[in-house]
TORVO-916455 format. One line per 4 residues: number of its first residue (from 0); their letters; for each residue x, y, z of N, C-alpha, C. Coordinates in Angstrom, 1 decimal, padded with zeros to 4 digits, always signed. Example, Ala and Ser with C-alpha at 12.3 -4.5 7.8 and 13.67 -1.06 7.14 Angstrom:
residues 2
0 = as = +013.2/-005.7/+007.8/+012.3/-004.5/+007.8/+013.2/-003.3/+007.8; +012.8/-002.2/+007.1/+013.7/-001.1/+007.1/+012.9/+000.0/+007.9
This chain:
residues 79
0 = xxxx = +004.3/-096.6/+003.4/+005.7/-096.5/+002.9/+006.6/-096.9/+004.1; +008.1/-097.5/+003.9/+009.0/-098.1/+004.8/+009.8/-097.5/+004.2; +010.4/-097.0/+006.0/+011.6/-096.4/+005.4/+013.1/-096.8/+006.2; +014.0/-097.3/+005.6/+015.3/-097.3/+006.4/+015.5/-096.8/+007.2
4 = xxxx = +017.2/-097.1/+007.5/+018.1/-096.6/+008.5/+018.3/-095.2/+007.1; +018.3/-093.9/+008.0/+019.5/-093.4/+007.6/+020.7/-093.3/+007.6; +021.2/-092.3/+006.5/+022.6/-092.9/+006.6/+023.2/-091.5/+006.4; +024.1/-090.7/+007.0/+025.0/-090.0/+006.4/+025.9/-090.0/+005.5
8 = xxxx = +026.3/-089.4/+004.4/+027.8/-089.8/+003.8/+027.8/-088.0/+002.6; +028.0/-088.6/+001.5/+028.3/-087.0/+001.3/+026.9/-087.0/-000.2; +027.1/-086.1/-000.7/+026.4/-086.2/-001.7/+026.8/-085.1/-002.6; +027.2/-084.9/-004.5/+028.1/-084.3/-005.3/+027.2/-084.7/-006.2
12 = xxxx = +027.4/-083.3/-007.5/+026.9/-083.5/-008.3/+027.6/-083.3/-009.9; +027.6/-084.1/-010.5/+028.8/-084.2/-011.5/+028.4/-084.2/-013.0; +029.3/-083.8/-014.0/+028.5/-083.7/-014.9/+028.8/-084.8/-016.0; +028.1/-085.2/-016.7/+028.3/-086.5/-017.7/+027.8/-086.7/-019.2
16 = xxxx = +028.5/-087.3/-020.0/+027.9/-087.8/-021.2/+027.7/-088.9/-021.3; +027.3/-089.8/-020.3/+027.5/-090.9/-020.2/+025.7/-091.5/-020.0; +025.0/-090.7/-019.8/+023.6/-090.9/-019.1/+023.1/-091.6/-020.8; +021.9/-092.1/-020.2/+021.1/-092.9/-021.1/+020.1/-091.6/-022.1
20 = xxxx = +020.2/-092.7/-023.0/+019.3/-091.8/-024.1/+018.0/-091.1/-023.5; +017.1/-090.1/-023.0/+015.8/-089.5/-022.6/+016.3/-089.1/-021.5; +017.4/-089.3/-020.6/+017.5/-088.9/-019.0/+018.8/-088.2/-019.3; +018.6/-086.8/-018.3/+019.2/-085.3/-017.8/+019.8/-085.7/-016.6
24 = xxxx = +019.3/-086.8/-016.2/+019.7/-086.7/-014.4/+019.3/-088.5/-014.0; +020.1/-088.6/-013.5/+020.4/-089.8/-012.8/+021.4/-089.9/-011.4; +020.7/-090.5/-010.3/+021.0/-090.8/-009.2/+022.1/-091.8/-009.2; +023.3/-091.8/-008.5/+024.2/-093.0/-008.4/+024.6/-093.4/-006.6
28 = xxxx = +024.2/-093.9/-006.7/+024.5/-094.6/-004.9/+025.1/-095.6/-004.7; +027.0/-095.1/-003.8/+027.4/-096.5/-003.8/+027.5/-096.0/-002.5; +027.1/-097.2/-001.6/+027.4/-097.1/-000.4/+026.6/-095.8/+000.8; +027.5/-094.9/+001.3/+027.0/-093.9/+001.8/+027.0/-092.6/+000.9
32 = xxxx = +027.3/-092.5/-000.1/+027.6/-091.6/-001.0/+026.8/-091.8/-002.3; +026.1/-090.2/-002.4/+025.5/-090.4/-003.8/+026.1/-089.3/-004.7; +025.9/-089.6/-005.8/+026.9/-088.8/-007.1/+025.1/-088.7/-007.9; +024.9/-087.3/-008.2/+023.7/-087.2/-009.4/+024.2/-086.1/-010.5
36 = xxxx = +024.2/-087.9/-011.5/+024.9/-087.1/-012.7/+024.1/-086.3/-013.2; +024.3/-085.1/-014.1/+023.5/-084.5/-014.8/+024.1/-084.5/-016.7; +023.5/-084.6/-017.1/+024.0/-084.4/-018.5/+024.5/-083.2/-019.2; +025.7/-083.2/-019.4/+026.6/-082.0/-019.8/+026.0/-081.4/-020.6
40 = xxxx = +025.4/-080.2/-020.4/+024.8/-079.0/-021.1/+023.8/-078.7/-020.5; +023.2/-079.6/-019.7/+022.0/-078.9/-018.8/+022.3/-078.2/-017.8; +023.2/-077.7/-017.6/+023.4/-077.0/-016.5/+025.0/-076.8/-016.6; +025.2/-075.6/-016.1/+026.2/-074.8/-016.2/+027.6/-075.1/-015.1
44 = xxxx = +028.7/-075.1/-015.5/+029.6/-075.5/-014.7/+030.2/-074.8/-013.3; +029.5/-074.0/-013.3/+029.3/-072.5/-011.9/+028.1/-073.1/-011.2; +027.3/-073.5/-011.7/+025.8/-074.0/-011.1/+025.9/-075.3/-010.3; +026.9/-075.9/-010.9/+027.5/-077.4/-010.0/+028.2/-077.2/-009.2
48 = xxxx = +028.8/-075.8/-009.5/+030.2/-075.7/-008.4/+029.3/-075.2/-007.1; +028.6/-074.3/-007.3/+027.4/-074.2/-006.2/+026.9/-074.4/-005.7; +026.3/-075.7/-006.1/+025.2/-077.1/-005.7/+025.9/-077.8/-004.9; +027.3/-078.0/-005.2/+028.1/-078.6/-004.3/+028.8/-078.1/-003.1
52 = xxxx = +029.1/-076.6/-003.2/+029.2/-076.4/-002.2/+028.0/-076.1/-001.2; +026.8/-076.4/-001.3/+025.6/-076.3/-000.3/+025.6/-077.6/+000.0; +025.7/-078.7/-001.1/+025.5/-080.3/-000.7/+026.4/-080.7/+000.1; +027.9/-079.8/+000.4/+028.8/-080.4/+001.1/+028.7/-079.5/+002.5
56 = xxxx = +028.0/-078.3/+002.3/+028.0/-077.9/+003.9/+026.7/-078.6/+004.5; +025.6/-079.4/+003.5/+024.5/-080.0/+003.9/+025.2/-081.6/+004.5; +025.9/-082.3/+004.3/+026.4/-083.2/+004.6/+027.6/-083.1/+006.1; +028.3/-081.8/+005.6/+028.9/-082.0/+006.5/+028.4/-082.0/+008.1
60 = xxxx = +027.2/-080.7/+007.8/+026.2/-080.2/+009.7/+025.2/-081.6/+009.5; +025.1/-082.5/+009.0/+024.4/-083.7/+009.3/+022.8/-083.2/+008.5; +022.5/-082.3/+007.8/+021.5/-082.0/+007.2/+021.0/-083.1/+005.9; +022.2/-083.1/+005.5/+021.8/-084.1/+004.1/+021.9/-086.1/+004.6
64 = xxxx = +021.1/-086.4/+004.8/+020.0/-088.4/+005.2/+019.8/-088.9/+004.3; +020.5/-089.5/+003.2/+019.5/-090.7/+003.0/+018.5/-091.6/+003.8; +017.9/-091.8/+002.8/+017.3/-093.2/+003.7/+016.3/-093.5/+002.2; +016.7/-094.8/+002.5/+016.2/-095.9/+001.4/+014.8/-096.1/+001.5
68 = xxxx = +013.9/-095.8/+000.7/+012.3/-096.3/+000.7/+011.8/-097.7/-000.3; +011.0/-098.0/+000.1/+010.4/-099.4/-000.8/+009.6/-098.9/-002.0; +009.5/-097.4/-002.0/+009.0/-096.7/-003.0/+009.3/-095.9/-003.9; +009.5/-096.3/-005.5/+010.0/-095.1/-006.5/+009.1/-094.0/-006.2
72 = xxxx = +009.4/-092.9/-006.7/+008.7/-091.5/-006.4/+008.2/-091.6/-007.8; +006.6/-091.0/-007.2/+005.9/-090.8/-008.8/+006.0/-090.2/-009.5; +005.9/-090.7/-010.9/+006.5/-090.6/-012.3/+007.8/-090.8/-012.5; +008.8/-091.4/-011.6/+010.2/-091.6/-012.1/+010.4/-092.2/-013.1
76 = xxx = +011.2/-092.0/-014.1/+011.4/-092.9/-015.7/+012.3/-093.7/-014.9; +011.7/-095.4/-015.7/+012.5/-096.4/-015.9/+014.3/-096.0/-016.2; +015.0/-096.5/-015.7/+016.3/-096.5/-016.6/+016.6/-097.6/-017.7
């Protein structure tokens, strides 16, 4: 496996009706910033507000890296 540069930037999690027919959760990455939508009803609006605030004190102390691999993770569904 190859792996990138890391990258800092922030990362949020938001909620949507917008996701594809079979998928709860989808990854969005523009740039240094990723958004993972979840599909509105899987999870509760207290549970996001939560998630975010750990993903943003994880971002902010340098805890939360991307980094790009040449590899899907096994079993990820096609989009």
């Amino acid at each position: 496996m190859s792996v990138g540069k890391a990258q800092t930037g922030s990362a949020r999690i938001v909620l949507s009706d917008l996701l594809p027919d079979g998928r709860n959760v989808v990854e969005v990455v523009r740039g240094d910033d990723t958004v993972i939508c979840v599909r509105r009803g899987e999870m509760s609006e207290a549970l996001v507000d939560e998630f975010n605030q750990h993903l943003a004190h994880a971002t902010r102390s340098g805890c939360w890296l991307r980094a790009e691999t040449d590899e899907e993770p096994a079993g990820h569904p096609p989009l």
